[in-house]
C-alpha positions as CSV (number, residue, x, y, z in Angstrom):
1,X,-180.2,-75.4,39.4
2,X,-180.2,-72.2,41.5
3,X,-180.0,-69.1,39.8
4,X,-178.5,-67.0,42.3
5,X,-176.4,-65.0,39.9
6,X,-178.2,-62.5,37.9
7,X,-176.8,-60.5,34.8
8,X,-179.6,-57.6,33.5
9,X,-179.1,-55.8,30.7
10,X,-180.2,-51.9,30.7
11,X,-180.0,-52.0,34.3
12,X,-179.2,-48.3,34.8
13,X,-182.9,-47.7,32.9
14,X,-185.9,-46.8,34.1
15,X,-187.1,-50.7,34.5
16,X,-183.5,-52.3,34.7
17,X,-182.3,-50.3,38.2
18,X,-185.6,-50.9,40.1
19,X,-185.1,-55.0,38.7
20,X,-181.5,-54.7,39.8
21,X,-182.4,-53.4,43.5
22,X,-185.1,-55.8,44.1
23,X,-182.6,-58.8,43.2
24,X,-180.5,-57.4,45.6
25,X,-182.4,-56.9,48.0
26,X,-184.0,-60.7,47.6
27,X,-180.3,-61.7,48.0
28,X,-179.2,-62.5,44.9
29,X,-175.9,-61.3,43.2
30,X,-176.7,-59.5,40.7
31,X,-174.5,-57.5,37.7
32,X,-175.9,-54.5,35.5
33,X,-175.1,-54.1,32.2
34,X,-175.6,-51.7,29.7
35,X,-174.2,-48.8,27.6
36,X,-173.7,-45.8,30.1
37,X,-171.4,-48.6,32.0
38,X,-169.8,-49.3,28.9
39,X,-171.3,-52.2,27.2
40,X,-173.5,-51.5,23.7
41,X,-175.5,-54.3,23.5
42,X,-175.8,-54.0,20.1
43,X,-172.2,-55.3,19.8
44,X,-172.7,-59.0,20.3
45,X,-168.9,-60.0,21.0
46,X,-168.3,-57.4,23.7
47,X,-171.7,-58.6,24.9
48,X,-170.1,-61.7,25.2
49,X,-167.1,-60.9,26.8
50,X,-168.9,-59.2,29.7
51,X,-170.9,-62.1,29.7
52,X,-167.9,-64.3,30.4
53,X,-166.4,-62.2,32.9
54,X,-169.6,-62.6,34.7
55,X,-170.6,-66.3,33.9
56,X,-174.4,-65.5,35.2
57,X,-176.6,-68.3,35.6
58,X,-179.3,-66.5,33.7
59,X,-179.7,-63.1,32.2
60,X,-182.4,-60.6,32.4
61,X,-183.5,-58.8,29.6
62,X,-184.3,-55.3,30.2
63,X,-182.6,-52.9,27.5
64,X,-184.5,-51.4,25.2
65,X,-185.1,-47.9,22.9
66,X,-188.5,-46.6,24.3
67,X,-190.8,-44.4,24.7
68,X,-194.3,-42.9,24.3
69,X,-196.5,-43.3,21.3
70,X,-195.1,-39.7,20.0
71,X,-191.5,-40.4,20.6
72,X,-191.9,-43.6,18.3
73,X,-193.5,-42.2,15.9
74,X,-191.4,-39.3,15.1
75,X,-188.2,-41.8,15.8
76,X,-189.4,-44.9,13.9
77,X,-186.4,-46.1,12.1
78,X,-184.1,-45.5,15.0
79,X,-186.2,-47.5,17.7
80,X,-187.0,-50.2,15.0
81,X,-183.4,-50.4,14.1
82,X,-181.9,-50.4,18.0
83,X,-184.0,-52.7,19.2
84,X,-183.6,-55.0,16.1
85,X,-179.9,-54.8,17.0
86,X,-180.3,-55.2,20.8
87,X,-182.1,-58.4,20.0
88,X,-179.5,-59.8,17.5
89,X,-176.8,-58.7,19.6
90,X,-178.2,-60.3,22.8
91,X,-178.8,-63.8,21.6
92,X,-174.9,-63.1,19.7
93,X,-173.6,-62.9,23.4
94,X,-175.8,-65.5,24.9
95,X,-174.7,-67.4,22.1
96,X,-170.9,-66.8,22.2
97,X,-170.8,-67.3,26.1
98,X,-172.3,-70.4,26.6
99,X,-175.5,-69.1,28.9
100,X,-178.4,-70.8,28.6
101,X,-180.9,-69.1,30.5
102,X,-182.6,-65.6,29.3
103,X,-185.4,-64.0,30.7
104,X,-187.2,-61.1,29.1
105,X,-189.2,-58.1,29.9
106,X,-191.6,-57.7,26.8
107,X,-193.8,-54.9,26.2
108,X,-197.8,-55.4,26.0
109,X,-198.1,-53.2,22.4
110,X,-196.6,-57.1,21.1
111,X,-200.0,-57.8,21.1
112,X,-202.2,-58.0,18.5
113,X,-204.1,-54.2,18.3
114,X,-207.6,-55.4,17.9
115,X,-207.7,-57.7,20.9
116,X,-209.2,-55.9,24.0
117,X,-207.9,-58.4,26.6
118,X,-204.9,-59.8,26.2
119,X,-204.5,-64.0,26.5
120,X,-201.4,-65.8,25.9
121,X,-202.7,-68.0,23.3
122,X,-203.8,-65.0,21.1
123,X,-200.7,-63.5,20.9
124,X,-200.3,-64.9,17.0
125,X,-203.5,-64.0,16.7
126,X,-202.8,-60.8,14.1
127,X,-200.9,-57.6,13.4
128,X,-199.4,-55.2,15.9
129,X,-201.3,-52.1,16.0
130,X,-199.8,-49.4,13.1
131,X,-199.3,-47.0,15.8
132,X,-196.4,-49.2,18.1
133,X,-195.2,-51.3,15.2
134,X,-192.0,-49.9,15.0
135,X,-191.3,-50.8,18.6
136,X,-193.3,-53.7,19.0
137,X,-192.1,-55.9,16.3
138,X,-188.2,-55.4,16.6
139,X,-189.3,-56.5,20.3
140,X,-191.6,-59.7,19.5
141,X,-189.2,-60.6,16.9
142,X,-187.1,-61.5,20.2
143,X,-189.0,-64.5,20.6
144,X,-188.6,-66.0,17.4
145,X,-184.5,-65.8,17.9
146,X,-184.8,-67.5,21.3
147,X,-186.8,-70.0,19.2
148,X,-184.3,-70.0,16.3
149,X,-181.2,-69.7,18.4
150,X,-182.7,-72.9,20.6
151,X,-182.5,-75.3,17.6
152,X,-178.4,-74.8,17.9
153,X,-177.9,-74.3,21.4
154,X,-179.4,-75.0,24.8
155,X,-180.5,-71.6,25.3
156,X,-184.3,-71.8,27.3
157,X,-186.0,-68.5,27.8
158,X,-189.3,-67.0,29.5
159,X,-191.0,-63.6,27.9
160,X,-192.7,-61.7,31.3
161,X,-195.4,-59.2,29.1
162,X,-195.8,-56.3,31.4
163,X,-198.5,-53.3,31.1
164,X,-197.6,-49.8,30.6
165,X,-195.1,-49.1,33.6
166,X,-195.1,-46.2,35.8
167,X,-193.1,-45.1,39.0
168,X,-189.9,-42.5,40.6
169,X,-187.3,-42.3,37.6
170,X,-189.8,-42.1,34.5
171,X,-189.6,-40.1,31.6
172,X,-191.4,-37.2,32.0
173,X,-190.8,-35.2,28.7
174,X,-194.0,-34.5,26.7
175,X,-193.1,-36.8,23.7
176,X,-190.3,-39.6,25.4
177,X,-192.4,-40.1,28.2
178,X,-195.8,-42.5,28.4
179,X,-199.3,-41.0,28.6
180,X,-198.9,-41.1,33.1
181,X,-195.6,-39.1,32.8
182,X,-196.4,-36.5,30.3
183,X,-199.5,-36.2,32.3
184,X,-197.9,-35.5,35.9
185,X,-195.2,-32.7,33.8
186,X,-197.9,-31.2,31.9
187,X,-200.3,-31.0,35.0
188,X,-197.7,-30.1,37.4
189,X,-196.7,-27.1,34.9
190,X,-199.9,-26.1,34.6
191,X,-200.5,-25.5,38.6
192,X,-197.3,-23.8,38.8
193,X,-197.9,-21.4,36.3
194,X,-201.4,-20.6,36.7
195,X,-202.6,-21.7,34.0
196,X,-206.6,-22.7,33.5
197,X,-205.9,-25.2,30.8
198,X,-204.0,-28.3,29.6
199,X,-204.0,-30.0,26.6
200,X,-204.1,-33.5,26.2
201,X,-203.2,-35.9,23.3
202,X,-205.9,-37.7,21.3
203,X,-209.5,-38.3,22.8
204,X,-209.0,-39.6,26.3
205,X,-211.0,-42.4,25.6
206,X,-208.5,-45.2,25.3
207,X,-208.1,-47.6,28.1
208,X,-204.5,-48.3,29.7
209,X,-203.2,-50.9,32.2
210,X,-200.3,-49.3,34.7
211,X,-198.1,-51.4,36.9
212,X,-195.9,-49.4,39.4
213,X,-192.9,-50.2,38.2
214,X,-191.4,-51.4,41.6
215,X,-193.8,-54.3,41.3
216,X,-193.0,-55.0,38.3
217,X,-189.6,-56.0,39.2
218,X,-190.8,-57.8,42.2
219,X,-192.6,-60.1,39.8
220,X,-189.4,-60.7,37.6
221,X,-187.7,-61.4,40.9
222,X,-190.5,-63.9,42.0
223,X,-190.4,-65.5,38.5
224,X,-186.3,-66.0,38.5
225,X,-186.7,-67.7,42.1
226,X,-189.2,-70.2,40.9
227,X,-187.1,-71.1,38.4
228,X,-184.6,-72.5,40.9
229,X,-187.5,-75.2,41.6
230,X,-189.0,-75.9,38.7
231,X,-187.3,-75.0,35.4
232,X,-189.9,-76.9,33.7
233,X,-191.2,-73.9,33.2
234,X,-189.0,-72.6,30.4
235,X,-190.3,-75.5,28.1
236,X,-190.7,-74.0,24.8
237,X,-190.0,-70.4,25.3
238,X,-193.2,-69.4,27.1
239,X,-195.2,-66.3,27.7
240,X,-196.2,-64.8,30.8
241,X,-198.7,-62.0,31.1
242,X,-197.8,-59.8,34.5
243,X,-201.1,-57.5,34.7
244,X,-204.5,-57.7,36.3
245,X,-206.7,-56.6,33.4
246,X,-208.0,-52.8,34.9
247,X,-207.7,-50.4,33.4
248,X,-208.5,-47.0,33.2
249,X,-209.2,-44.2,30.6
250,X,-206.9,-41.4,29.7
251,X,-209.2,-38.6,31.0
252,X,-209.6,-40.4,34.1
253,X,-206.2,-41.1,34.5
254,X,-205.6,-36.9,33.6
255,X,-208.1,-36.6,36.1
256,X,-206.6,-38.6,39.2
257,X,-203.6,-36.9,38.2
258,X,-205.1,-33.0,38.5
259,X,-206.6,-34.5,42.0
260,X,-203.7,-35.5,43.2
261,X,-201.5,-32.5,42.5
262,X,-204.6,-30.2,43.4
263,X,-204.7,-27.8,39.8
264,X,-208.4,-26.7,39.7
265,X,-207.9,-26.6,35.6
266,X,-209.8,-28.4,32.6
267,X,-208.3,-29.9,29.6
268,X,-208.6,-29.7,26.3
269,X,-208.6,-32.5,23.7
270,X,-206.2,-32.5,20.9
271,X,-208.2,-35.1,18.2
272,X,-205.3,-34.6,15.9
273,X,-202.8,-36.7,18.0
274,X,-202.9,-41.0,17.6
275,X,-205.1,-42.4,20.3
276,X,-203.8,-46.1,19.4
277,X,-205.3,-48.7,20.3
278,X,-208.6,-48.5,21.9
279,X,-207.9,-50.9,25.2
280,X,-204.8,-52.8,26.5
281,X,-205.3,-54.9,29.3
282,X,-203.2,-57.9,30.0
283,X,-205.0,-61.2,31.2
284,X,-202.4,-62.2,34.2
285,X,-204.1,-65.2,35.4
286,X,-201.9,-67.7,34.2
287,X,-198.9,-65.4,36.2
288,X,-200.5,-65.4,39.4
289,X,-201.3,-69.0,40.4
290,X,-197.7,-69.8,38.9
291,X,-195.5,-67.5,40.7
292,X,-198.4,-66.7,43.5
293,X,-197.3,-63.0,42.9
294,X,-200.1,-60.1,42.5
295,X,-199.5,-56.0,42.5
296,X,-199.0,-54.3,46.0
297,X,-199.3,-50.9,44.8
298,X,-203.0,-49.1,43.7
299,X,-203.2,-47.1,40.9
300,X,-203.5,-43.5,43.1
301,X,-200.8,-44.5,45.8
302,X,-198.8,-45.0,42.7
303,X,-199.5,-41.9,41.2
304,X,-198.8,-39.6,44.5
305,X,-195.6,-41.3,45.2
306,X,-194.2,-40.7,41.2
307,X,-195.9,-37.3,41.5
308,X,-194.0,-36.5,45.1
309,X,-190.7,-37.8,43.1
310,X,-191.2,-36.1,40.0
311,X,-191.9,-32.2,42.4
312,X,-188.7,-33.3,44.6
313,X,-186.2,-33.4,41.6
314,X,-187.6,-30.5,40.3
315,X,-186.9,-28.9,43.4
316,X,-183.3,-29.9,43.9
317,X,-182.9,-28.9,39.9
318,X,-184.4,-25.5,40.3
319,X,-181.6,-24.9,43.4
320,X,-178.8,-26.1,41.8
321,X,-179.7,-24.0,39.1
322,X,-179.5,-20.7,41.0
C-alpha cells in the first residue's frame, strides 16, 4: 500500500507544521488538523468526521499539551488531563473512521528516569521520572490504546521516540519553553539590556539530547515512505528511537548559546529549581539502518539559525509595536 495521503494532527504546532512542510515538499498530500483550524482532538466524533472527509491512508500523531519541566509542573493536571484526552480521543476517531494506520511522535521523558541511554527493549523497564510524569504517562499510555484498540480493529501503528526538539517557531517563554529556548530569550535579554548576569534553572549538570526540529520531521517523513514497501514494519505496535545518543550538559549548552549571541556575561545557578533526570540520550541505532536516515543539522548550526529566528521576530514585533 502507498501511503501517499497524510492526515497530522497538531499540525499548526511547533513539530506538526515543520512535519506538514516536509510531507509536502516529499510530494505527498498532506491535511493538518488540529484545534486553531477547528478540530479538538479531544472530541473523538468530530475527530472522526474530519477523518472521513479526508479518508487518509495513515495519520500522523503530533498534538500534544507541552512544555518545559516548569510549565508541567505548575500545570500538572491540565497536561495530564489533555493529553489523556487527546489520546482517548484519537484512537475514538481512528476507531469511528475505519483508518488503520497511526503513526506517533512520542516524547523521550516515556522512558524510564534512571536509565542513562535509552534502548527500545528497556522501555518497560521502570517508572517515569517524578519530574515529567504528568506528561510522560498520559503520552506512553498511547501505546497501550493502540495495543488495546488492535484486539477490535485492524488499527497498526509505529511510536517514532524523538529527543528534546529545538528549531525557528519554539517556545521561548521562560517556563513554556524547553531548557534551549528559555536559554536563547534569557541570554538574548541579557545582551540587550546590559546585564552581567543570568540565571539558570537547576545545576547545569544534566545531560540533554537536541534534534533540530526540521530533521526531526524529515525522519517521520522517511519512516511514512518506507512504510509504502514494507509494512511489516508495524507488526506489533513498535518503537523507534530517532536520536544519536550526544548529548550535552546544560551549562554547555548556556554556554554555546552566550557564544553564539556574543553576551560577555556569567550565570548564576538556581539549586532550587528540578534538574530532572540526570541524562537522556536516545540509542537510535535500530532507526538508522531501518530507514537509512541520520541528523543533517549540528548542534551550533542549529542553535545560530533558532537564535537568528528568534532576534528577527523580535525585530518585526518591536516595529509593529511602535
Amino acid at each position: 500500500m502507498d501511503f501517499n495521503k497524510v492526515l497530522v494532527t497538531g499540525g499548526t504546532g511547533f513539530v506538526g507544521s515543520k512535519v506538514v512542510h516536509a510531507f509536502r515538499v516529499a510530494g505527498f498530500d498532506v491535511v493538518s488538523c488540529s484545534r486553531s483550524e477547528g478540530v479538538d482532538l479531544r472530541d473523538g466524533p468530530a475527530f472522526a468526521r474530519t477523518l472521513r472527509e479526508v479518508v487518509p491512508d495513515c495519520v500522523v500523531h503530533c498534538a500534544a499539551h507541552v512544555g518545559g519541566i516548569g510549565y508541567v509542573g505548575e500545570n500538572a493536571i491540565a497536561v495530564f488531563e489533555d493529553n489523556l484526552a487527546i489520546a482517548t480521543g484519537l484512537m475514538r476517531g481512528l476507531r469511528a473512521s475505519g483508518v488503520g494506520t497511526l503513526i506517533t511522535v512520542m516524547p523521550n521523558c516515556t522512558y524510564p528516569g534512571d536509565k542513562m541511554v535509552y534502548r527500545e527493549d528497556e522501555w518497560w523497564d521502570g517508572p517515569i521520572h517524578e519530574s515529567v510524569l504528568m506528561y510522560g504517562l498520559p503520552r506512553k499510555t498511547l501505546w497501550g490504546l493502540c495495543k488495546t484498540y488492535s484486539a477490535v480493529t485492524d488499527l497498526r501503528s509505529a511510536h517514532l521516540i524523538f529527543p528534546n526538539m529545538y528549531g525557528p517557531g519554539d517556545h521561548f517563554e521562560p517556563v513554556r519553553s524547553h531548557a534551549l529556548g528559555a536559554l536563547i530569550a534569557k541570554i538574548a535579554r541579557a545582551k540587550r539590556m546590559n546585564e552581567p548576569q543570568v540565571e539558570l534553572w537547576g545545576s547545569g549538570r544534566p545531560v540533554r539530547e537536541w534534534m533540530y526540529v526540521e530533521d526531526a520531521a524529515d525522519a517521520v517523513v522517511q519512516f511514512t515512505g518506507l512504510l509504502g514497501r514494507d509494512e511489516s514494519v508495524l507488526s506489533d505496535h513498535p518503537i523507534f528511537n530517532v536520536g544519536i545518543a550526544e548529548g550535552v550538559s546544560i551549562a554547555d549548552l548556556a554556554d554555546m548559546i552566550r557564544d553564539v549571541i556574543g553576551w560577555d556575561g556569567s550565570f548564576v545557578f538556581d539549586r532550587s529549581r528540578p534538574d530532572g533526570a540526570a541524562q537522556k540520550l536516545l540509542d537510535g541505532r535500530r532507526f538508522r539502518e531501518l530507514a537509512g536516515w541520520s541528523p543533517a543539522t549540528p548542534l551550533r548550526t542549529g542553535i545560530e539559525r533558532t537564535v537568528d529566528d528568534y532576534l528577527a521576530n523580535l525585530e518585526r514585533n518591536e516595529t509593529h509595536a511602535h
